[in-house]
C-alpha positions in Angstrom: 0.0 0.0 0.0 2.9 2.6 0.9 3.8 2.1 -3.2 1.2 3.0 -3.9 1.5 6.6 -2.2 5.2 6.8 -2.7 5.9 5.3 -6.0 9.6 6.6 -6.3 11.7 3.8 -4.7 14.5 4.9 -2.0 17.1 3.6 -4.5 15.5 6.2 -7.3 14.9 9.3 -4.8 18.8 8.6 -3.3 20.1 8.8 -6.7 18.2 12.2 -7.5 19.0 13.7 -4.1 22.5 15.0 -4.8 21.1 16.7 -7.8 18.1 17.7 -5.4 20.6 19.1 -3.2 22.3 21.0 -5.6 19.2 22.8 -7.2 18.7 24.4 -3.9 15.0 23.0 -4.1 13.5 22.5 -0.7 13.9 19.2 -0.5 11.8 18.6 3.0 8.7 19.2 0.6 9.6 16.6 -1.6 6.6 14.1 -1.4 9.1 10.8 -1.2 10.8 12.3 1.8 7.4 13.4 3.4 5.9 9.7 3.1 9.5 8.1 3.8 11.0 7.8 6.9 14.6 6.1 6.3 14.8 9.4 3.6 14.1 11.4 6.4 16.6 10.1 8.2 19.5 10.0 5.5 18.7 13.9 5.1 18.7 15.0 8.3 22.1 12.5 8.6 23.5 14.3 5.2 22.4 18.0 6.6 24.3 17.2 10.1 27.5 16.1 7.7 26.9 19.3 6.0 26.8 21.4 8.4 29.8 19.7 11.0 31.6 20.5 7.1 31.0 24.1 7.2 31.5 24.8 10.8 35.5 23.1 10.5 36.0 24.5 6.7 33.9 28.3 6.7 34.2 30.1 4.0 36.4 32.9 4.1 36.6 35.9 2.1 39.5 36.9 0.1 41.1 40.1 0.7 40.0 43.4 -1.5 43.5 43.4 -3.3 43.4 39.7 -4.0 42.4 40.4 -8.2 45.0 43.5 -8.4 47.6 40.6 -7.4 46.6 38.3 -9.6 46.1 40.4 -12.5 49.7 42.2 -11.2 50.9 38.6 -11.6 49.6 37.6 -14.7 50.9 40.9 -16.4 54.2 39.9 -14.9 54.1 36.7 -16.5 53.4 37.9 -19.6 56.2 40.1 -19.7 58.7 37.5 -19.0 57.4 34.5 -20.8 60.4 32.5 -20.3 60.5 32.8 -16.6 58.8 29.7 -15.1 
């Protein structure tokens, strides 16, 4: 009877979800992951993983200046293509 109302299989839905994930859809409205439990839980598991990820790697802001050195660095190069 639960096939019936969730048709998509776990395997199927699992193999979407990275895609899911990175569409930025809200996935907690997906109806497989409203009518499936073990989904559920391997999202909340994934969003915990995510998160634990973010708070040890944050993403940091490069400094003002960092494209005037690059491009500095890149006209330098040019200037001296021999120079490896």
């Amino acid at each position: 009877m639960m096939e019936e109302r969730n048709p998509l299989s776990c395997a199927a839905f699992q193999a979407q979800l990275p895609e899911l994930i990175g569409s930025g859809e809200a996935i907690a409205s997906h109806p497989h992951i409203r009518s499936c439990e073990l989904c559920r839980a391997l999202l909340a598991d994934l969003e915990t993983i995510a998160e634990a990820a973010r708070q040890l790697l944050p993403i940091v802001e490069p400094p003002d200046a960092l494209w005037e050195q690059i491009e500095s660095a890149i006209k330098e190069e040019e200037g001296n293509p021999g120079k490896n």
